[in-house]
Biopython code that builds the backbone (N, CA, C, O; Angstrom):
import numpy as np
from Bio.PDB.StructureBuilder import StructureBuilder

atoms = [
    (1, "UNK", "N", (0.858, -1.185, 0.000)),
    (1, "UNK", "CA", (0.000, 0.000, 0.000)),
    (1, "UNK", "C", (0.893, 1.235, 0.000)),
    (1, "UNK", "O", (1.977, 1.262, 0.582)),
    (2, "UNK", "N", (0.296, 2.419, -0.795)),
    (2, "UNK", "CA", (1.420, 3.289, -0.886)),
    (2, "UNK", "C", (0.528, 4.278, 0.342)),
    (2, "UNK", "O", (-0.666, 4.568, 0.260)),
    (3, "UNK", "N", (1.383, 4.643, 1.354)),
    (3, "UNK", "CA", (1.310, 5.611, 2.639)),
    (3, "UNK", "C", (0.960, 7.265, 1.844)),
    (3, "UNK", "O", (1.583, 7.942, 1.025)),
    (4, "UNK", "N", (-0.299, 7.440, 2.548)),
    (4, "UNK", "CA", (-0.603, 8.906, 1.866)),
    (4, "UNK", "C", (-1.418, 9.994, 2.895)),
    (4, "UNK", "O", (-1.397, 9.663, 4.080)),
    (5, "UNK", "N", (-1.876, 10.802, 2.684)),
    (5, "UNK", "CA", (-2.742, 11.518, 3.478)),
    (5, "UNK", "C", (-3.671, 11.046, 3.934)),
    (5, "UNK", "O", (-4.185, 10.529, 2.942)),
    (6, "UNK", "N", (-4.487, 10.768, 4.996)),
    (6, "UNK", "CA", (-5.837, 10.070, 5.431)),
    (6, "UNK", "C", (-7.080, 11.225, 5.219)),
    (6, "UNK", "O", (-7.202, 11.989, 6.177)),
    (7, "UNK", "N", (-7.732, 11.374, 4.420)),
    (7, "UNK", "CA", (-8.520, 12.074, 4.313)),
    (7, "UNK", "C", (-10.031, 12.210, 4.518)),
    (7, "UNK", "O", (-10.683, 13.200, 4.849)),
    (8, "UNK", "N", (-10.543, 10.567, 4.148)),
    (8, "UNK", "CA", (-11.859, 10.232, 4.095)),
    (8, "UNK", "C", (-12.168, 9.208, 5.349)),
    (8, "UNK", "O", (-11.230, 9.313, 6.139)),
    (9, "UNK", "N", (-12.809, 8.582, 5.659)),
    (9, "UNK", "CA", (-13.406, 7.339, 6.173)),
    (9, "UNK", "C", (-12.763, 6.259, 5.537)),
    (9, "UNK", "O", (-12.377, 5.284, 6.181)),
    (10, "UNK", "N", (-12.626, 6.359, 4.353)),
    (10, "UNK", "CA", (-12.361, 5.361, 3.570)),
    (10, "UNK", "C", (-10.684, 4.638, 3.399)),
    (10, "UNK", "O", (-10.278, 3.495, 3.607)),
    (11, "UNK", "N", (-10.208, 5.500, 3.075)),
    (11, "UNK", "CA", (-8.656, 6.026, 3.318)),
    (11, "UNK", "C", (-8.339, 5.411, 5.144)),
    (11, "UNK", "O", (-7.397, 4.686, 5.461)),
    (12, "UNK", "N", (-9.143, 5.816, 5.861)),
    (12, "UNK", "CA", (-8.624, 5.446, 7.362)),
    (12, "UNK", "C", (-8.954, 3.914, 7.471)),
    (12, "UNK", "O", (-8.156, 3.134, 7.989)),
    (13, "UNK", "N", (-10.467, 3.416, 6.833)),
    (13, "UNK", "CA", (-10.543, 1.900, 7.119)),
    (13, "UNK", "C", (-8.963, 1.366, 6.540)),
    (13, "UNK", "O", (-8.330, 0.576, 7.240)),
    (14, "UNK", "N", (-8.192, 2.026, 4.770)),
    (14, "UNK", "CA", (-8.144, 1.117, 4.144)),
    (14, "UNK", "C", (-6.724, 1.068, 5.359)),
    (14, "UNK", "O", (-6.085, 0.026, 5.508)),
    (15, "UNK", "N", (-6.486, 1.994, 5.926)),
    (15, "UNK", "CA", (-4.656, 2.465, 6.433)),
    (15, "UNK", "C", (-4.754, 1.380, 7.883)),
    (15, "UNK", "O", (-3.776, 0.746, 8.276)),
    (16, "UNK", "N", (-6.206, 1.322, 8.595)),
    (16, "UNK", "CA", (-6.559, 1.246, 9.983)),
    (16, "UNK", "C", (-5.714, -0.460, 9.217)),
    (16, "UNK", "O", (-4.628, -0.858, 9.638)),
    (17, "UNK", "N", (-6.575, -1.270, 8.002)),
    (17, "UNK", "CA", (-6.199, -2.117, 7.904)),
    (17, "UNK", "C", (-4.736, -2.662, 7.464)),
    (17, "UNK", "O", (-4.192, -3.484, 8.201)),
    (18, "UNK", "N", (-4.233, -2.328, 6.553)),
    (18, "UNK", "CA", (-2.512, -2.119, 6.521)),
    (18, "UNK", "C", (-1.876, -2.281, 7.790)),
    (18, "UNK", "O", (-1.335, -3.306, 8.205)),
    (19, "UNK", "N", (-2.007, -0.999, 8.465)),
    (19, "UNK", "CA", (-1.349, -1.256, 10.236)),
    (19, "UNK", "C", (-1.658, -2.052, 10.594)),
    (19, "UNK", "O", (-0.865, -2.300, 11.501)),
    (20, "UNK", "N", (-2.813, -3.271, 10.531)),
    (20, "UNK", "CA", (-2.905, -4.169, 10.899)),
    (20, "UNK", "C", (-2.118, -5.223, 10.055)),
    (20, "UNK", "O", (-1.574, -6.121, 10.698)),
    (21, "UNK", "N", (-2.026, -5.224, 9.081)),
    (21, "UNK", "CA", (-0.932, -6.088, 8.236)),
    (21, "UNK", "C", (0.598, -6.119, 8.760)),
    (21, "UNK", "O", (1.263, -7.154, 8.794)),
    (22, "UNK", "N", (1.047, -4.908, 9.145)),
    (22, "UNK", "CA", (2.367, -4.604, 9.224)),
    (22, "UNK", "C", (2.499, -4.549, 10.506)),
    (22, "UNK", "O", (3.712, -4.516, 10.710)),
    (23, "UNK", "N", (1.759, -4.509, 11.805)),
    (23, "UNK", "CA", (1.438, -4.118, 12.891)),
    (23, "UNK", "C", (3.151, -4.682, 13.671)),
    (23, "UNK", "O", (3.756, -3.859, 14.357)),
    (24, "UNK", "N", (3.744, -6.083, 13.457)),
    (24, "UNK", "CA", (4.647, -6.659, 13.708)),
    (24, "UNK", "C", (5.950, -5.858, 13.642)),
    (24, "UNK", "O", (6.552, -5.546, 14.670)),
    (25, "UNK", "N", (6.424, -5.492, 12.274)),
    (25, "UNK", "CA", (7.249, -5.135, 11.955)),
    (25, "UNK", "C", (8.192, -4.658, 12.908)),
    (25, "UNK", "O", (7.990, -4.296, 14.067)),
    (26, "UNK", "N", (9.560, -4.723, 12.067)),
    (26, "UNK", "CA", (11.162, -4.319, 13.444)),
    (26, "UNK", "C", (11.277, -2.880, 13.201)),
    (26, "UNK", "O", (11.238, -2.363, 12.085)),
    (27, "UNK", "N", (11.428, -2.244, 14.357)),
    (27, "UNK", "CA", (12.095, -0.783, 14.045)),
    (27, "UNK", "C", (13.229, -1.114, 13.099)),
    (27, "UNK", "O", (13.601, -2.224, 12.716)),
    (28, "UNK", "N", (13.717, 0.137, 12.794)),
    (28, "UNK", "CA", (14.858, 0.136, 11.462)),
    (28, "UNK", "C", (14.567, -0.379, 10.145)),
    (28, "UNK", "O", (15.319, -0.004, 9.246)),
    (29, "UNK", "N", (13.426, -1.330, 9.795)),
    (29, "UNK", "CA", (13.196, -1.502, 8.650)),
    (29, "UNK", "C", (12.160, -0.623, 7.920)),
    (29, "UNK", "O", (11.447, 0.190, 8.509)),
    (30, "UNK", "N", (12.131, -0.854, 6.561)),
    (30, "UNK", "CA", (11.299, -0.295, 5.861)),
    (30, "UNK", "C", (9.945, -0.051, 6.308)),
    (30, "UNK", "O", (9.482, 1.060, 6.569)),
    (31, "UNK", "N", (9.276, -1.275, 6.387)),
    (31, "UNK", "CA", (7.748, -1.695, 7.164)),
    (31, "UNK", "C", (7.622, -0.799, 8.405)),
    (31, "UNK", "O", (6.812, 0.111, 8.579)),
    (32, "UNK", "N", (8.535, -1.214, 9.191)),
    (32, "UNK", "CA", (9.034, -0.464, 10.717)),
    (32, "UNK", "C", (8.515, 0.839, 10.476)),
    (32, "UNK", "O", (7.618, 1.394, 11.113)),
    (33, "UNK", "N", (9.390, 1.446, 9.144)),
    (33, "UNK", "CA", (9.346, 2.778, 9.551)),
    (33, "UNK", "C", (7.592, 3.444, 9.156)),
    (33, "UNK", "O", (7.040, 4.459, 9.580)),
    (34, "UNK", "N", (7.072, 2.332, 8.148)),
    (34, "UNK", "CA", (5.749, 2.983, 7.077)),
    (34, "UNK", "C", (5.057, 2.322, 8.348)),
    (34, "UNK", "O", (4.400, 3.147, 7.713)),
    (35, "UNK", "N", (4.460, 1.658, 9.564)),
    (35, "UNK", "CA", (4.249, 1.504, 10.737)),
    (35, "UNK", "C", (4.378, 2.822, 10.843)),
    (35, "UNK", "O", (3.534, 3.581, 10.367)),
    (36, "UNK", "N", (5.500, 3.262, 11.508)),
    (36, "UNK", "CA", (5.712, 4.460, 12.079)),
    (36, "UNK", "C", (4.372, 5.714, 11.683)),
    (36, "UNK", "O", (3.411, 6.264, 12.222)),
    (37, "UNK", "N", (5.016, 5.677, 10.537)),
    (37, "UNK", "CA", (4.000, 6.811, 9.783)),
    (37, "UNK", "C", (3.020, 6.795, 9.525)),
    (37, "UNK", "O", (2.465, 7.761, 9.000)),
    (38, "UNK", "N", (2.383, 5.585, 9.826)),
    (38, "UNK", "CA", (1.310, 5.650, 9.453)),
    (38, "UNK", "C", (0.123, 5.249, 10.556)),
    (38, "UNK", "O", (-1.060, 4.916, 10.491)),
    (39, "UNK", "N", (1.176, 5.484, 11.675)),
    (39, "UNK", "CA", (0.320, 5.489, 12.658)),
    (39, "UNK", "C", (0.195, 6.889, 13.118)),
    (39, "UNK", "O", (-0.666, 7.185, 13.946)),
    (40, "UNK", "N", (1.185, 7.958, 12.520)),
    (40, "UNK", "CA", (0.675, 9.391, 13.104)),
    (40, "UNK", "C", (-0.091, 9.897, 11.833)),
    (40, "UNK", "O", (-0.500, 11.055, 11.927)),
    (41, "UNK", "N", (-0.329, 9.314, 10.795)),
    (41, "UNK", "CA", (-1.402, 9.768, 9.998)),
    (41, "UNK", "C", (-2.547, 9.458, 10.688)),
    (41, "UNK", "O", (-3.407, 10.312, 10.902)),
    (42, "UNK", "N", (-2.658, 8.155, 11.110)),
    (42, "UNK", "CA", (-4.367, 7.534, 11.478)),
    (42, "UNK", "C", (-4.177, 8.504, 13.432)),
    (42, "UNK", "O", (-5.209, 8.928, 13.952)),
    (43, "UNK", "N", (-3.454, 8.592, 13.822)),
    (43, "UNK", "CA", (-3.573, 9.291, 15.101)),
    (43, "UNK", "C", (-4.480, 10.744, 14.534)),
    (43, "UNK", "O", (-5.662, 11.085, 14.590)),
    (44, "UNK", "N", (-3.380, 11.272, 14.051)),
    (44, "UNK", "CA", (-4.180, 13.072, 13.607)),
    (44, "UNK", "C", (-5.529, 13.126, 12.957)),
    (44, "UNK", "O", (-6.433, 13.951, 13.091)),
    (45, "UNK", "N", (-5.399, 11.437, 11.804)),
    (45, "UNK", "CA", (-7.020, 11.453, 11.428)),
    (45, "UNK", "C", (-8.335, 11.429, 12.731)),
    (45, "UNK", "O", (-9.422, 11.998, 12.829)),
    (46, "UNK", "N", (-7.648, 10.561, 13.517)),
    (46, "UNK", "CA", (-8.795, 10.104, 14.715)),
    (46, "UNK", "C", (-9.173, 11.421, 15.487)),
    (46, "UNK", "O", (-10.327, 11.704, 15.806)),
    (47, "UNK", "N", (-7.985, 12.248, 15.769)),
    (47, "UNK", "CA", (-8.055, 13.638, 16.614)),
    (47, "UNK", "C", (-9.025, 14.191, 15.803)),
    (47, "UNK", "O", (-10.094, 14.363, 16.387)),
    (48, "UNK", "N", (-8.996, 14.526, 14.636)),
    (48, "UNK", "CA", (-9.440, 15.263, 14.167)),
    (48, "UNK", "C", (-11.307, 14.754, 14.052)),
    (48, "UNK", "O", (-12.242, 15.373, 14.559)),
    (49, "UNK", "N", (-11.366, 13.821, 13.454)),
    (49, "UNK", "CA", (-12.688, 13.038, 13.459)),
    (49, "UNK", "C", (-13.214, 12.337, 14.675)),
    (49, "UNK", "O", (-14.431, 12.261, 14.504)),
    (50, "UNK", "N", (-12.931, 11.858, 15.674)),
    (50, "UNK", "CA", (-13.299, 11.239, 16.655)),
    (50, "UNK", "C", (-12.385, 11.950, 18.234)),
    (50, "UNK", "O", (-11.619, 11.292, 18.937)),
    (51, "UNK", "N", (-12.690, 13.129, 18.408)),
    (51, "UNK", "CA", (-11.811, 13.698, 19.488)),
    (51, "UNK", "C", (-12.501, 13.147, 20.908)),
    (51, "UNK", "O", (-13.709, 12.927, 20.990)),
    (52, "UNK", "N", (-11.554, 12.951, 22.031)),
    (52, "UNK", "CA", (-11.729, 12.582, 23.014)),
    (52, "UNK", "C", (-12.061, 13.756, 23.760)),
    (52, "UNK", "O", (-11.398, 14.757, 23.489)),
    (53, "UNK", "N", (-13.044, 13.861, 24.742)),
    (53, "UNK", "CA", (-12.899, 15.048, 25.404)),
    (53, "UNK", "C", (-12.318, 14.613, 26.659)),
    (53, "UNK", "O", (-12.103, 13.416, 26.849)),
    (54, "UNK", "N", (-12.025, 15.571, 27.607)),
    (54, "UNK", "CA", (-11.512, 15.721, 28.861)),
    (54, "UNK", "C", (-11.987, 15.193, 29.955)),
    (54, "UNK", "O", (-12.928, 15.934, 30.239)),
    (55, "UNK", "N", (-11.911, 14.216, 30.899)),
    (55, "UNK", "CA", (-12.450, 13.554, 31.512)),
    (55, "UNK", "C", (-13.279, 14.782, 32.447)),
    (55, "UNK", "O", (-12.781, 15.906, 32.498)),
    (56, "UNK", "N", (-14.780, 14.424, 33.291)),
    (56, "UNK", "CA", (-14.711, 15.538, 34.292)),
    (56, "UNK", "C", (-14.066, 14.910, 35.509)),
    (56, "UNK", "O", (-14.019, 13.763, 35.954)),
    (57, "UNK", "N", (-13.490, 16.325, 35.961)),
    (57, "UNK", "CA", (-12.690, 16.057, 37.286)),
    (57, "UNK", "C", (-13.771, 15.329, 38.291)),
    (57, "UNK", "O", (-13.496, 14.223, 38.755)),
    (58, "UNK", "N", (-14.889, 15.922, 38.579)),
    (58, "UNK", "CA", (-15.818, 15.267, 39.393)),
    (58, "UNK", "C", (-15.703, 13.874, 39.410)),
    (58, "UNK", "O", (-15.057, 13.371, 40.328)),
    (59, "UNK", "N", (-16.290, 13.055, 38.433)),
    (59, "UNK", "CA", (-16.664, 12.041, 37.917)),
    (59, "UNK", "C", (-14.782, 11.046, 38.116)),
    (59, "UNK", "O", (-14.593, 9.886, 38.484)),
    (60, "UNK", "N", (-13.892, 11.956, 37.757)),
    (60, "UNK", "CA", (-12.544, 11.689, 37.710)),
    (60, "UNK", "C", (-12.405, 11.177, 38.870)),
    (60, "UNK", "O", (-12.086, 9.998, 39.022)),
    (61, "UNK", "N", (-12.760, 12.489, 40.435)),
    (61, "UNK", "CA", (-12.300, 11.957, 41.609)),
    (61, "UNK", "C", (-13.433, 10.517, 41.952)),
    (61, "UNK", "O", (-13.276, 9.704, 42.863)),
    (62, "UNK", "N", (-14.163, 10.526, 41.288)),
    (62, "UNK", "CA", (-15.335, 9.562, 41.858)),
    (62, "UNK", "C", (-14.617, 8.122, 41.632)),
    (62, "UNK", "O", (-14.642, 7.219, 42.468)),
    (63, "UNK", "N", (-13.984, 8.053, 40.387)),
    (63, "UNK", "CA", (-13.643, 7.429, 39.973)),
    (63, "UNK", "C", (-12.474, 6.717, 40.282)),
    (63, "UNK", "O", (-12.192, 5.523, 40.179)),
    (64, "UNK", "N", (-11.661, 8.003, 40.808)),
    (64, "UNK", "CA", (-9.983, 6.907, 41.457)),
    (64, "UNK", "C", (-10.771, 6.715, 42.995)),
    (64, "UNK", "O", (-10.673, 5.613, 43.535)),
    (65, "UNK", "N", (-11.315, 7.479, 43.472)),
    (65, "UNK", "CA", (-12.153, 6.762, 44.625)),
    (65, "UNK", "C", (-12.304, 5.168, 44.853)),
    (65, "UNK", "O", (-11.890, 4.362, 45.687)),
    (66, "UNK", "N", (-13.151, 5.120, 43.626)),
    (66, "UNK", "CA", (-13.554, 3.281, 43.616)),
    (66, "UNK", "C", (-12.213, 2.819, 43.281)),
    (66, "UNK", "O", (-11.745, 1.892, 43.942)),
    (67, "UNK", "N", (-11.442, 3.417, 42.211)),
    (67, "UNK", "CA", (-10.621, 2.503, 42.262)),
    (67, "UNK", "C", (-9.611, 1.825, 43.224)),
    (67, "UNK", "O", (-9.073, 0.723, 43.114)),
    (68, "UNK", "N", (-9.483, 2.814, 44.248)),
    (68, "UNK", "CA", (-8.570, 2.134, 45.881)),
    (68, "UNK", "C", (-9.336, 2.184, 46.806)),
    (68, "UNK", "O", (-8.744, 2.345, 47.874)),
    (69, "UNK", "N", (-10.337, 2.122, 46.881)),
    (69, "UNK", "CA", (-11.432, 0.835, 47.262)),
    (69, "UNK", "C", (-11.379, 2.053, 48.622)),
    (69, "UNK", "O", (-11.045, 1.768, 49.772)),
    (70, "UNK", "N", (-11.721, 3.191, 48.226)),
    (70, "UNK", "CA", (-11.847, 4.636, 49.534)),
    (70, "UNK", "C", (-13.114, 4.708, 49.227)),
    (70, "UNK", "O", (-13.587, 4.489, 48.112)),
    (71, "UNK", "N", (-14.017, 5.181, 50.725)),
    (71, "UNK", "CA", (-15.267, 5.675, 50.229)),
    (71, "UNK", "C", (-14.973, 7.078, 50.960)),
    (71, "UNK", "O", (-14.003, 7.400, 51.647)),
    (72, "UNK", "N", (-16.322, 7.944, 50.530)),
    (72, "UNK", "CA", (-15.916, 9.415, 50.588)),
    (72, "UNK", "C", (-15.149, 9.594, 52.287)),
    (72, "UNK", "O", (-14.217, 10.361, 52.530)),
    (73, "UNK", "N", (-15.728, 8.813, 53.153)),
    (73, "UNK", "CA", (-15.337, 9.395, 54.597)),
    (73, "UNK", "C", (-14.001, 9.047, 54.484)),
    (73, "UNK", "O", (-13.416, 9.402, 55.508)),
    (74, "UNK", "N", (-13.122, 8.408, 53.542)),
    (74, "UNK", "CA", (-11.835, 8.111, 53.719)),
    (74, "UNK", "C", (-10.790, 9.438, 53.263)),
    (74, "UNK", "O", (-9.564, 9.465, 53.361)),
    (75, "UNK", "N", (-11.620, 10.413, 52.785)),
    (75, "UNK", "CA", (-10.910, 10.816, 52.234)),
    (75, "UNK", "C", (-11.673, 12.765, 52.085)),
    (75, "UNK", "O", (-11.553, 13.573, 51.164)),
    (76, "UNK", "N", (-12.259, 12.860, 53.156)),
    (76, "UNK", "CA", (-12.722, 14.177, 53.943)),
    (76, "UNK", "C", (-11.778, 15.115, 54.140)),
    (76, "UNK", "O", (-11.879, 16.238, 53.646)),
    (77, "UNK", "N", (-10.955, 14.809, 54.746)),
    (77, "UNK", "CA", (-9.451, 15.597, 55.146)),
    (77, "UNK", "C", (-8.901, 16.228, 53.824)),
    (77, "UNK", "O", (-8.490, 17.384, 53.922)),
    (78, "UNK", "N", (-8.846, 15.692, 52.748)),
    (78, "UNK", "CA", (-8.392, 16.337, 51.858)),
    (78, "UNK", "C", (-9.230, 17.527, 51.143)),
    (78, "UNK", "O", (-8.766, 18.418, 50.431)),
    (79, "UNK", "N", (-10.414, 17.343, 51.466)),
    (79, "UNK", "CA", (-11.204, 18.628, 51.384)),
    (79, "UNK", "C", (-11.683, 19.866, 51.921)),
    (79, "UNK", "O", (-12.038, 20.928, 51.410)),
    (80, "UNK", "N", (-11.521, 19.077, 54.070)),
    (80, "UNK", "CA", (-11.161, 19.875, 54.340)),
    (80, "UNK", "C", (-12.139, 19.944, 55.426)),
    (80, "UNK", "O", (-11.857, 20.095, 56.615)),
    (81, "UNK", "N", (-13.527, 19.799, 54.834)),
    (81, "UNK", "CA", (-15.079, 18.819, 55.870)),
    (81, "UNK", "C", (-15.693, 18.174, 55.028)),
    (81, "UNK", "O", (-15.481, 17.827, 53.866)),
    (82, "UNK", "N", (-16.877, 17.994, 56.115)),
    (82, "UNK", "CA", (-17.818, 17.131, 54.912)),
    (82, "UNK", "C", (-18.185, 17.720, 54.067)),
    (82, "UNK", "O", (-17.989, 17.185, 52.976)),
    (83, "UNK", "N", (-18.766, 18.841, 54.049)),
    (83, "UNK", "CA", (-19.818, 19.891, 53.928)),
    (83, "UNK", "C", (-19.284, 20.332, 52.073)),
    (83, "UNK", "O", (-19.831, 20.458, 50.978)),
    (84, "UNK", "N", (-17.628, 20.455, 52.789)),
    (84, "UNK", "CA", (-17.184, 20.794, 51.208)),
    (84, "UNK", "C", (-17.154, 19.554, 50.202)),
    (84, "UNK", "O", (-17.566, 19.533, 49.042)),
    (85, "UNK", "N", (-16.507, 18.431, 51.007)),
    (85, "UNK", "CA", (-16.476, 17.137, 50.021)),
    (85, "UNK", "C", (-17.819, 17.177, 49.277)),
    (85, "UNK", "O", (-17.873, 17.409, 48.069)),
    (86, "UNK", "N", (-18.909, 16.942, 50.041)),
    (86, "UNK", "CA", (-19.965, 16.728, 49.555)),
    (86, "UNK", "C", (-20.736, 17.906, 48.451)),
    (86, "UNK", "O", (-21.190, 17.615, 47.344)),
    (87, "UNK", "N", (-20.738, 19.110, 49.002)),
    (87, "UNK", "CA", (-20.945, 20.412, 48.075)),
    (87, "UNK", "C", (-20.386, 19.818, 46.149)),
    (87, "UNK", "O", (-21.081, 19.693, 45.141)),
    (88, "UNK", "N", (-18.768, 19.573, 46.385)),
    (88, "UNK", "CA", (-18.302, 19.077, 45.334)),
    (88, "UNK", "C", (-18.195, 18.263, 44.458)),
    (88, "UNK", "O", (-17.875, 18.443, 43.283)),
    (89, "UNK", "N", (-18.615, 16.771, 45.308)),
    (89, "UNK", "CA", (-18.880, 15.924, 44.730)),
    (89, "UNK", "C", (-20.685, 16.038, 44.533)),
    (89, "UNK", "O", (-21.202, 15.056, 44.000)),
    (90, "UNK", "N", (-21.544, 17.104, 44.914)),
    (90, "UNK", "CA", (-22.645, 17.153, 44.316)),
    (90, "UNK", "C", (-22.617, 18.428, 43.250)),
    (90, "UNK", "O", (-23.580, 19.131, 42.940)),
    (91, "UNK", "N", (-21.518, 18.512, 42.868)),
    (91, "UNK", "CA", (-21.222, 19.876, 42.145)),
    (91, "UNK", "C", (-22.062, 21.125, 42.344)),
    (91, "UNK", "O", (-22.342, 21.807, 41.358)),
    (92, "UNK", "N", (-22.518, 21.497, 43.661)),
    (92, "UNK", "CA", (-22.831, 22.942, 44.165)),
    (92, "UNK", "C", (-21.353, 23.853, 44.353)),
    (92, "UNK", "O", (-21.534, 25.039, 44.076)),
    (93, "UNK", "N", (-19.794, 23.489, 44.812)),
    (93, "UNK", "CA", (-19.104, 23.856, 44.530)),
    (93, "UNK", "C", (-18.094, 23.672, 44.148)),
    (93, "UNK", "O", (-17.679, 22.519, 44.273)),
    (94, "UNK", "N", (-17.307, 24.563, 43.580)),
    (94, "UNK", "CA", (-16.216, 24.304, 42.620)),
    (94, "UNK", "C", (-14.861, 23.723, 43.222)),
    (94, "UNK", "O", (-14.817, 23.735, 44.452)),
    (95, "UNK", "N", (-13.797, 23.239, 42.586)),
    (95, "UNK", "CA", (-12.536, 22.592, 43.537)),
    (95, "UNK", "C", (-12.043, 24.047, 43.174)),
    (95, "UNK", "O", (-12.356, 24.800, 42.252)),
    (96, "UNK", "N", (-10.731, 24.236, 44.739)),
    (96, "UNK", "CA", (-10.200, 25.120, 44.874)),
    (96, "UNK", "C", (-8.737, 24.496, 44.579)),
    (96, "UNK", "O", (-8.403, 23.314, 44.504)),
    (97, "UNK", "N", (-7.914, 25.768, 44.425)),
    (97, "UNK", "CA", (-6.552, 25.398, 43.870)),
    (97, "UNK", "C", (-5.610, 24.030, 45.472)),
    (97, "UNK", "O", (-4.758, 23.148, 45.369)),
    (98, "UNK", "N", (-6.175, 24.430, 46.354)),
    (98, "UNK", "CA", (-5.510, 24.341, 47.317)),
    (98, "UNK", "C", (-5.868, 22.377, 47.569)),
    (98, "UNK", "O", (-5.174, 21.567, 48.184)),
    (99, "UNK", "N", (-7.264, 22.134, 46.777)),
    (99, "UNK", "CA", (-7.822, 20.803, 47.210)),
    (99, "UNK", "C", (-7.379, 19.841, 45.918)),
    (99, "UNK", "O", (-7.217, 18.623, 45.840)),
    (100, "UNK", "N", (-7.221, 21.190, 44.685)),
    (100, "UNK", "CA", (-6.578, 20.466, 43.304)),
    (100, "UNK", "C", (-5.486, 19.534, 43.890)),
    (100, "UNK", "O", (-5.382, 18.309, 43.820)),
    (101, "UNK", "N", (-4.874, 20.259, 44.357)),
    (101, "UNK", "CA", (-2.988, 19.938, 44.313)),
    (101, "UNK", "C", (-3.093, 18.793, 45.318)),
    (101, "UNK", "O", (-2.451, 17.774, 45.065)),
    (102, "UNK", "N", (-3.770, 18.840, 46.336)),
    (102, "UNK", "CA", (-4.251, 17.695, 47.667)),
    (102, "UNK", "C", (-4.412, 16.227, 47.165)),
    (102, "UNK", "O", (-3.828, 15.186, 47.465)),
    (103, "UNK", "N", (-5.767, 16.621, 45.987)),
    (103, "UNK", "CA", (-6.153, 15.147, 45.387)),
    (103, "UNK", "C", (-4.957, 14.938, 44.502)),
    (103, "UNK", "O", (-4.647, 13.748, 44.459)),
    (104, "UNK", "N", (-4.319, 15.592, 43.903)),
    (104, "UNK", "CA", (-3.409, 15.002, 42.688)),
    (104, "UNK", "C", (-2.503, 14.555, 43.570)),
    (104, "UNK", "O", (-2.189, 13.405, 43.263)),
    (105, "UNK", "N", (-1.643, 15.136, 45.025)),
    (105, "UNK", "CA", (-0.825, 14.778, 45.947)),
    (105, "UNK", "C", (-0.904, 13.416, 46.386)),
    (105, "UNK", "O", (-0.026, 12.559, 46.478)),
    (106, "UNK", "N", (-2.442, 13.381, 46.703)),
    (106, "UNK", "CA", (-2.720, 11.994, 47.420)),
    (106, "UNK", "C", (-3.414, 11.371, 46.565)),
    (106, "UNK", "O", (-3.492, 10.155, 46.739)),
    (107, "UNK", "N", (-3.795, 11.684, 45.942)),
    (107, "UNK", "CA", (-5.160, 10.420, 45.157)),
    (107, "UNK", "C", (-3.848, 10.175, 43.515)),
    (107, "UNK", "O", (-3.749, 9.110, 42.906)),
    (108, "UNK", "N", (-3.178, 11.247, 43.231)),
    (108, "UNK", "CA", (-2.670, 11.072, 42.193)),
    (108, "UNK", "C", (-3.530, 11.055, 40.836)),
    (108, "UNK", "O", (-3.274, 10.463, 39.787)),
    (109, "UNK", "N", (-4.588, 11.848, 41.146)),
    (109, "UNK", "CA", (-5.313, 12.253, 39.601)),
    (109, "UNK", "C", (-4.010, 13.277, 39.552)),
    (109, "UNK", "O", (-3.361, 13.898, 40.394)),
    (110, "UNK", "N", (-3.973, 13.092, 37.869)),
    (110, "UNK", "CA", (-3.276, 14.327, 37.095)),
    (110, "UNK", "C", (-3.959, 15.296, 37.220)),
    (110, "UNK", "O", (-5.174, 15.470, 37.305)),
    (111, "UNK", "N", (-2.668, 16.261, 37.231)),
    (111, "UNK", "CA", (-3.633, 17.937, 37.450)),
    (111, "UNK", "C", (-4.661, 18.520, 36.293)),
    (111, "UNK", "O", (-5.620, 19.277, 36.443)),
    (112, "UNK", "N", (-4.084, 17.851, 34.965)),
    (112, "UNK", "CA", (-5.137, 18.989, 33.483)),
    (112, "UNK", "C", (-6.369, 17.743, 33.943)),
    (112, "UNK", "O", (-7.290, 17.867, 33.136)),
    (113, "UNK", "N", (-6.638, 16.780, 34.796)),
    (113, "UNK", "CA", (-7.880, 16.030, 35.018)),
    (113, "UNK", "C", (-8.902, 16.489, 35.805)),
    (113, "UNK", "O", (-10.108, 16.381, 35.587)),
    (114, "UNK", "N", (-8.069, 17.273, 37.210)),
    (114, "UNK", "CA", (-8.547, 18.177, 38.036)),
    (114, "UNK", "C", (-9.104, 19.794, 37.905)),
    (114, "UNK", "O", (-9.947, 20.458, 38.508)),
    (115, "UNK", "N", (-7.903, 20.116, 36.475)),
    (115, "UNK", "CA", (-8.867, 21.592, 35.987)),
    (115, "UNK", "C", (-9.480, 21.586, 34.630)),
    (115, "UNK", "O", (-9.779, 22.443, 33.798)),
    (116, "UNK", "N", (-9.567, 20.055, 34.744)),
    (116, "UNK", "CA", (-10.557, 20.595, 32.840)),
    (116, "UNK", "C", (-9.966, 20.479, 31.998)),
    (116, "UNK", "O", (-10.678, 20.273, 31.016)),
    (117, "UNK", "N", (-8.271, 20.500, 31.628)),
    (117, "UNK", "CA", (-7.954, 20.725, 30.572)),
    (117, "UNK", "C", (-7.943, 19.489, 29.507)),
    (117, "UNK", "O", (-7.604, 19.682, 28.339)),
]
sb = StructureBuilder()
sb.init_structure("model")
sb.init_model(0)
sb.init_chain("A")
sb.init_seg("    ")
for serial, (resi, resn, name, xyz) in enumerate(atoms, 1):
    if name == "N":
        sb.init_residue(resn, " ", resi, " ")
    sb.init_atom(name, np.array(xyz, "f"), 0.0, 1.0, " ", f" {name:<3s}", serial, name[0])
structure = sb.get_structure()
């Protein structure tokens, strides 16, 4: 297959499938390298046509929550009381810079997860 611009739907099935042909290939070789490239063609196609948005932080902290098996009272202190945990996790109020840096400290959400970006 000759490696070209991804432009259509069509173009991305035919490339999505190729990378799957070549998917193996050794760095340093030829294949290797049209791999290479042609996985930042189908990357920029996908950005562009199928963009991911930004996780919400809310939903984010809810989320590494379950995942280490904390329920909210485990993890009060980092907000500061209940009153605020709960405000936030019912989104009446907003996270402050001071509780950002807390959860990313301790819970280890990334920070652009905590402001949106």
């Amino acid at each position: 297959m000759k490696i070209k611009v991804i432009k259509t739907k069509k173009d991305y099935e035919k490339a999505i499938k190729f990378l799957e042909e070549i998917f193996d290939s050794q760095p340093g070789t030829i294949e290797g390298d049209e791999l290479e490239l042609l996985s930042v063609l189908i990357e920029k196609y996908e950005d562009e046509h199928y963009p991911i948005s930004p996780p919400d932080p809310v939903e984010a902290i809810k989320f590494r929550l379950e995942q280490l098996g904390y329920e909210q009272k485990d993890v009060i202190n980092i907000f500061g009381n209940k009153n605020r945990m709960n405000g936030i996790l019912k989104r009446k109020q907003k996270l402050n810079l001071e509780i950002v840096r807390d959860l990313h400290k301790t819970l280890h959400i990334p920070l652009a997860t905590l402001v949106g970006v």
